[in-house]
C-alpha positions, 0 to 999 in steps of 0.5 A: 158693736157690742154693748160693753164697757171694752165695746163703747170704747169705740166711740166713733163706730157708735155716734156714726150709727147715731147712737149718743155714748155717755160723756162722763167716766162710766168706770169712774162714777161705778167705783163712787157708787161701790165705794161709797154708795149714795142711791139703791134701787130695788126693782131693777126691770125696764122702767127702772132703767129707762126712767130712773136710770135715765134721770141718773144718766142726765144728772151725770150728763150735767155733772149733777151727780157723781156717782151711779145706782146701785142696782138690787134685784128681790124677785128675779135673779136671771135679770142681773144674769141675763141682762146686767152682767153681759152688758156690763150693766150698761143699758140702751135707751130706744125713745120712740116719738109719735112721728116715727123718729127715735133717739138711742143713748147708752146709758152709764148710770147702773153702777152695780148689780146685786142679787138680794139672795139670803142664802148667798153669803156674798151678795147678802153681805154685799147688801148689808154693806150697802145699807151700813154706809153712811154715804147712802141718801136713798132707796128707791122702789118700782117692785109694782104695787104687789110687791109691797102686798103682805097680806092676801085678800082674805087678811091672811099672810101670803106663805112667803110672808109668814115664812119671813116672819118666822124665819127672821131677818137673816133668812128674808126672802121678799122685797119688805123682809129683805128691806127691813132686814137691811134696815136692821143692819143700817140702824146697828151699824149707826141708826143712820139717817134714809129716805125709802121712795117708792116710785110705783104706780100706785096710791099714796106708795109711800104709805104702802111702803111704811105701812108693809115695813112697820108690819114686817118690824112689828111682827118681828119683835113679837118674835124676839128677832129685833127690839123697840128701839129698832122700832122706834127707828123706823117708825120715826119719819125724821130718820127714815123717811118715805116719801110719797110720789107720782110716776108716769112714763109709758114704757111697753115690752121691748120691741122684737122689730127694735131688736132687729133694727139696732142688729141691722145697725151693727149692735150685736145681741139685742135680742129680748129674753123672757125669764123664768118668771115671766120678766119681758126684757132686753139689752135696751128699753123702748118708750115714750118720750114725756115722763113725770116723777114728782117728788115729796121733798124728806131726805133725811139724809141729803139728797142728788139734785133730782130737780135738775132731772128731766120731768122730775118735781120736787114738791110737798106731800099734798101736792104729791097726792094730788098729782097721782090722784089726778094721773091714776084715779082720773087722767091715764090709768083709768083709761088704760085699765077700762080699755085695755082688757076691752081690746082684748075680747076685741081681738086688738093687739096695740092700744093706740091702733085701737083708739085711732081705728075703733071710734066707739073706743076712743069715745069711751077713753076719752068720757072716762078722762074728759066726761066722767074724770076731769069734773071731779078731779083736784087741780096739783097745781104744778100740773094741770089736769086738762093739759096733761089729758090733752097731751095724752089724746094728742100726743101720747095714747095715739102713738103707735110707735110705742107697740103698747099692748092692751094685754100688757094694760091688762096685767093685774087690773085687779090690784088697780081698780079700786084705785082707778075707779073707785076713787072717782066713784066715791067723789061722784058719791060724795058729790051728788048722792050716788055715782049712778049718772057714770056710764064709761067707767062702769062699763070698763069695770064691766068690760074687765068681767068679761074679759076675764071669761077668757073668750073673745066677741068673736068665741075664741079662747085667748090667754089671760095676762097674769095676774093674782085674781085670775083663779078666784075669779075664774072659779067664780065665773065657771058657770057663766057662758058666752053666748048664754045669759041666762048662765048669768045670775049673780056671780059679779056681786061677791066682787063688786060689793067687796071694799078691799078691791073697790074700797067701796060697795058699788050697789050702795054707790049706784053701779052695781046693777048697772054693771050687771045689765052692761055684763050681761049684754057682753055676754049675749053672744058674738059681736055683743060686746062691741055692740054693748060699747056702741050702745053706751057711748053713743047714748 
């Protein structure tokens, strides 16, 4: 059984191995989505395909949507190598349940594949074709937060950045420059309307978005590559629109032992690739069932009925920010960056195995969503913050079928902690003077600093996850060593003072210190950093 369009043919081979093929033409509603493109991704890695793509899939299912997605990839290129054309841009979905069992479905819905390569005149005319049509409703994002960064921490430009500022809009080369190019190309062929959705895990996404697309135009008129007119049109939410959204579904690495188990079903090369640039991905993509996507309802240009999508609302820009305040500042990403590193110096691989197994760690989950995040968190209405927190505890963090690892949940937690903890920290100051009474969120802010010295409790060097902040803060801390606090004076005030990371100063707010006492005793030695969470949740 292979995983081809020539492959799935052989519908009965496939339903006998329990595997769901797609009921509607794939070719067909590949040619709509070439021939008339109606909805672009950019971003086209494992949650792209299980989510997005998996909402696509079941409105074509309904009969909802006639067309696929075009599918765009801005950073790495061996994806669409490597994983769409083999397969035809087919792609399996793996949905792992709690108890064990699993739901498999080929899914149809990526229609076409394009590289966005300005040095490539086939595919970078390609995508302006895309872009000039009139058909095109949406385009939507999960490039991660980083990929709408134009700036680096210090408020200058990343080189890449300025290399796209001075090299203009036919030489672009990242995902903003790549964007506002094809906007450039959109406005001339008709100043058609366009709605830009980010659905990345991030605060307030869409402002990013329009934030980093305003930046790139405004600097490019300064160098005489595009005029105010084009300005005005980005700039006029009417007509390009970006609406704001809240995105969850768990979705881990693909799964060496899934791999192995579809082979021993008869599907030929399921094998996981790890490409050049680190992007962890295979034919198929394994993740929880639960999903949410909620909506801002601007589309200027029309719109699918993404209502009709599993877990997907359709809602006002307020309701949206209080969705994703409620999900990433208090009920689930805030658990998973306070624990994730910690179960890295702890030696544990899976974070649900950590939560059922350490009880100190799940005590710690959960004052961080229960205690600390529930008292200040606004209720969005459409989704209670009490029973999303309940069927994450019940149902969704303790499902070790999901292989999630605390190594994936450490992968640019500097980028995060502001909006995960900060948030919660300023409500607590405004609220009651100082944020002083939390104990499990700065011992996570902690627990990340420490993790960042690269040695576990037990004094054994391990690899850190990628991320941005890595060198600064190593540098920072290279003369901080485990087992000696007295090597410990004030390397974590440069960082915890900063309010570009933490929007916030956390010695104003009453933590800093705190922070600083919880630090220095994960440090003391081997066993202290279990002995330090054991002390703090326990109190």
């Amino acid at each position: 059984m292979k995983l081809t369009l020539d492959g799935i043919k052989d519908r009965q081979t496939w339903e006998k191995a329990g595997i769901k093929l797609p009921g509607y033409d794939v070719e067909a509603v590949s040619k709509k989505a070439k021939d008339a493109p109606g909805w672009v991704h950019f971003g086209i890695g494992n949650i792209f395909r299980v989510f997005i793509g998996g909402i696509a899939d079941g409105l074509l299912e309904e009969g909802v949507l006639d067309r696929g997605i075009t599918c765009v990839e801005t950073f790495d290129y061996d994806v669409i190598d490597k994983i769409y054309k083999p397969y035809d841009n087919l792609s399996l979905s793996v949905i792992l349940h709690g108890d064990g069992t699993r739901e498999y479905k080929v899914m149809g819905a990526l229609a076409e594949a394009v590289k966005a390569q300005s040095p490539d005149p086939e595919q970078w005319n390609r995508l302006k074709e895309i872009f000039k049509a009139k058909s095109l409703q949406l385009v939507s994002f999960t490039i991660t937060e980083k990929g709408y960064a134009l700036q680096k921490a210090d408020g200058g430009w990343f080189p890449f950045v300025e290399a796209d500022i001075k090299n203009g809009p036919d030489r672009a080369t990242g995902a903003m420059a790549v964007l506002t190019a094809m906007l450039y190309e959109r406005y001339k062929a008709g100043k058609y309307p366009i709605a830009l959705v980010s659905m990345d895990n991030c605060s307030k996404n869409g402002a990013k978005l329009r934030e980093s697309v305003l930046t790139m135009t405004e600097e490019w008129k300064k160098h005489g590559f595009v005029d105010q007119d084009f300005m005005d049109y980005v700039s006029d939410e009417s007509i390009v629109a970006f609406p704001w959204t809240m995105i969850d579904k768990i979705t881990p690495r693909p799964s060496e032992q899934i791999a192995a188990d579809l082979e021993a079903m008869g599907v030929e090369q399921m094998q996981p690739v790890i490409t050049g640039k680190k992007t962890y991905i295979a034919p198929f993509v394994n993740a929880e069932k639960p999903q949410y996507l909620v909506i801002e309802d601007s589309f200027p240009n029309g719109r699918p009925a993404l209502e009709k999508g599993f877990g997907v609302y359709m809602a006002d820009r307020e309701t949206v920010n209080l969705s994703e305040r409620m999900k990433v500042t208090v009920c689930l990403n805030p658990v998973h960056s306070a624990t994730g590193p910690l179960g890295v110096v702890q030696g544990y691989e899976l974070f649900a195995h950590m939560l059922n197994t350490n009880e100190d760690m799940m005590k710690m989950a959960q004052m961080i969503a229960y205690d600390e995040g529930l008292p200040v968190v606004p209720n969005p209405g459409i989704l209670s913050p009490q029973a999303f927190v309940d069927e994450l505890f019940n149902d969704r963090f303790p499902n070790e079928y999901l292989g999630d690892t605390n190594l994936r949940l450490a992968v640019d937690v500097s980028q995060m902690v502001g909006i995960r903890f900060g948030e919660t920290i300023k409500a607590y100051v405004e609220k009651y003077g100082d944020a002083s009474r939390l104990t499990a969120i700065p011992l996570g802010i902690a627990g990340w600093l420490r993790y960042m010295l690269a040695v576990d409790d037990e004094g054994k060097t391990y690899e850190l996850a990628p991320d941005p902040m890595n060198e600064e803060i190593r540098e920072q801390f290279k003369d901080i060593v485990v087992g000696k606090p007295e090597t410990f004076s004030d390397q974590l005030r440069p960082i915890l003072s900063n309010e570009r990371l933490f929007f916030t100063d956390l010695y104003k707010d009453g933590v800093g210190e705190k922070i600083e006492t919880m630090f220095r005793e994960m440090i003391a030695g081997p066993g202290a950093v279990k002995a330090t969470i054991h002390k703090y949740v326990n109190r």
